[in-house]
Every structure is written in structure tokens, then in C-alpha cells.
C-alpha positions, 0 to 999 in steps of 0.5 A, spaced: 495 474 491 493 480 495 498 484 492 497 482 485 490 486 487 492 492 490 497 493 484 490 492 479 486 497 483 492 502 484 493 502 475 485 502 474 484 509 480 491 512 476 487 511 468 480 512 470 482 518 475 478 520 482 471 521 482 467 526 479 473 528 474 472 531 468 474 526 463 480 527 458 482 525 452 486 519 452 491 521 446 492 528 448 489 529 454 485 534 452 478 535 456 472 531 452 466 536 452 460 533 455 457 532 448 462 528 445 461 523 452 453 524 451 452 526 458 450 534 456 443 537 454 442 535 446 443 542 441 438 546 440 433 544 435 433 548 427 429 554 426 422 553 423 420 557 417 414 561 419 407 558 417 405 560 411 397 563 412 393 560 407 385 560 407 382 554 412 375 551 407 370 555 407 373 562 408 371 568 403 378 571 399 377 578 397 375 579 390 382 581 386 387 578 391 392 575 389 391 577 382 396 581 377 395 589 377 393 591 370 394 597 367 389 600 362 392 602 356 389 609 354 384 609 348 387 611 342 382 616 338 382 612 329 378 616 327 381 622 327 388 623 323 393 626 327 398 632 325 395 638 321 389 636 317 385 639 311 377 640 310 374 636 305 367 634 302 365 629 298 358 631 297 359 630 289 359 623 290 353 621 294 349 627 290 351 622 283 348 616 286 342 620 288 341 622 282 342 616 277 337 613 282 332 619 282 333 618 274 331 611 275 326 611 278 322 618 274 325 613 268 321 608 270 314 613 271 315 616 264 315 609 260 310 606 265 305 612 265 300 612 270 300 605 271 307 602 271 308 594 268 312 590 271 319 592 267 318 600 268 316 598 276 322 594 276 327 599 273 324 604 278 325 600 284 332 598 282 333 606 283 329 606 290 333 601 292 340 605 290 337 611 293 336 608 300 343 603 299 347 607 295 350 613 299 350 609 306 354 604 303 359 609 300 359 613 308 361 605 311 366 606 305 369 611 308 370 609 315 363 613 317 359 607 320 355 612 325 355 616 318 351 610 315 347 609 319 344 616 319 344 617 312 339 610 311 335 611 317 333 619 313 332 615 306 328 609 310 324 615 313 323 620 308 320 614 304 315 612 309 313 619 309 312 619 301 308 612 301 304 617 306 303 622 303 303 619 296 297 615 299 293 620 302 294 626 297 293 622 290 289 620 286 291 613 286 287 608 283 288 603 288 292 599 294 298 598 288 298 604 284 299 608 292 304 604 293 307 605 286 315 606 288 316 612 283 310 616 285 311 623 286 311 622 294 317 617 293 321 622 288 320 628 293 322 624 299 328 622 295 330 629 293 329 631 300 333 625 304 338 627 298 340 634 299 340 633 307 345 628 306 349 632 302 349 639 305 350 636 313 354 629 313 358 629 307 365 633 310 371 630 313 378 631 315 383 629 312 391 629 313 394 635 310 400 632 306 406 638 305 410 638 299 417 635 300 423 637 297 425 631 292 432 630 288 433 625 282 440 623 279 440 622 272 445 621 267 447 628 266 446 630 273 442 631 277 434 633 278 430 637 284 423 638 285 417 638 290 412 632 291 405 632 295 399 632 295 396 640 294 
């Protein structure tokens, strides 16, 4: 039984080696490292990403940080055509609508005389109302707002003026007749606010448009020529 025992404990000290002996592996004999026995350190942690900086509650962020940069675009000037350009006036078309409505309104005195009625008053006042609208409107049309603007304000003014005068200088028989809108001071204004307009806010520039060579096949051959605006 003694000797059953000694053998026992001789096998266990052959497999399991002196004491403080590195273990090995028991199919290749290879050392075992201390992870794989769990008795080593643990391995270092992963890295941790760096904190992101974000604004705590109740800190003020800059104005304009954090937003996209834009980048102003250059004012491109409409108004003035590009390339060679030429020198125009259309003088001749607000002094046609002056003078229809300067002939309206002298019209409107002829048949109502001194002391107009209602229909000569009404044709003399439509021709007020195109002396003061007409010429502003066609400088809107022609892409002259601030044009327009002047233009009215001259013909409003002058007209006030000649109320004025026509009020004060006349002979008017009352309150009406000095208000009369084809009174002389109305007609002197209009003239005035009419000529002014046409010898100072009339020109503009317009491209100039060069003649280009054109060539036409035709049944017999063929057919040149110069297109363009002279």
C-alpha cells in the first residue's frame, strides 16, 4: 500500500514538474504565456478618442462660428450696355405727348372760354393729366425709373407753381376759375416742365450694332450682303 503511494506521487511530481516551473504545453511542450494561464497583467486598454469641445449651457458662441463662408458676388451694372455703345435721344417722342396734351388742355380754354363748363374742363383736364403722366410713364418704359421720377416731380412742381401764379396774377372771378386747369399759368408750366424735360433727360446710350457680312444660297448661286443696325 506504501508502495502504491510513493509510485502515485513520483507520476504526479514527473507531470506537474518542481515548483515555481514555468508550465508548458502539455501536446507541444511549448511554455504557456502568463495570459493564456490567466496569471499575467490584463493587456492595456484601447485608446480613447479625444473629447469632442462642445459648448456647456449658457456659454456665448461667437457670432458667425461654425457657419459656412460666403462669397459676395460682384454687382453686375444692367443699366449700362456693354461693348461699344452710341448716343441716342428721344426727345421727339415726350415733346409729342406734351404737345398733344398742351393742345388738349389750350383746346379745352378755346371752346369753354373764360369760364369753361363741364365738357371743356374735362378735355382740358385729360390733357393735364397727360402732360403730368405721359412723358414719366414712357421713361419707366424705357428702363429710367429714377428718370421717371425727376420727370413727374418737375411737372407736379411746375403745375403747382402755375396754380400759384395763375391764382395770384389773374384775374379770376373766383375760387374755381383760379383753379381752372387750362389757365394760362397751367399752360406756361407745362411748356416749361416740357422743354426742360426734353433738352436734359432725354439722351441715352444704346449698343452699337456692326454690320456683318451675310451670305445667302439661292437657286442660281449664291447672294452676300452686310446686315446691322446703322
Amino acid at each position: 500500500m506504501r508502495a502504491t503511494a510513493v509510485v502515485l506521487a513520483l507520476g504526479f511530481l514527473l507531470v506537474a514538474g518542481p515548483a515555481g516551473a514555468t508550465p508548458t504545453n502539455i501536446v507541444d511542450h511549448s511554455p504557456v504565456s502568463p495570459v493564456e494561464t490567466g496569471s499575467g497583467p490584463p493587456p492595456p486598454p484601447p485608446p480613447t478618442p479625444p473629447p469632442i469641445d462642445t459648448p456647456h449651457a449658457g456659454a456665448q458662441i461667437p457670432f458667425g462660428a461654425g457657419m459656412p463662408t460666403t462669397v459676395e458676388a460682384t454687382p453686375v451694372d444692367t443699366d449700362k450696355p456693354k461693348g461699344p455703345t452710341r448716343k441716342v435721344s428721344y426727345r421727339k417722342y415726350t415733346l409729342a405727348i406734351d404737345g398733344f396734351s398742351v393742345a388738349m388742355i389750350l383746346t379745352g380754354r378755346l371752346i369753354g372760354g373764360k369760364d369753361p363748363s363741364a365738357i371743356p374742363q374735362a378735355i382740358a383736364t385729360v390733357g393735364l393729366i397727360g402732360g403730368a403722366f405721359g412723358s414719366p410713364a414712357l421713361h419707366g418704359a424705357r428702363g429710367h425709373a429714377e428718370r421717371a421720377a425727376r420727370s413727374m416731380g418737375l411737372r407736379i412742381g411746375a403745375g403747382a407753381a402755375g396754380l400759384f401764379v395763375q391764382s395770384k396774377f389773374t384775374d379770376c372771378g373766383g375760387f374755381r376759375q383760379c383753379l381752372d386747369p387750362s389757365g394760362p399759368g397751367i399752360v406756361i408750366a407745362a411748356v416749361t416742365a416740357s422743354a426742360i424735360d426734353a433738352l436734359f433727360m432725354t439722351s441715352e446710350r444704346v449698343p452699337l450694332q456692326v454690320a456683318k457680312p451675310v451670305a445667302l444660297a439661292t437657286p442660281g448661286g449664291a447672294m452676300l450682303g452686310l446686315a446691322g443696325t446703322f
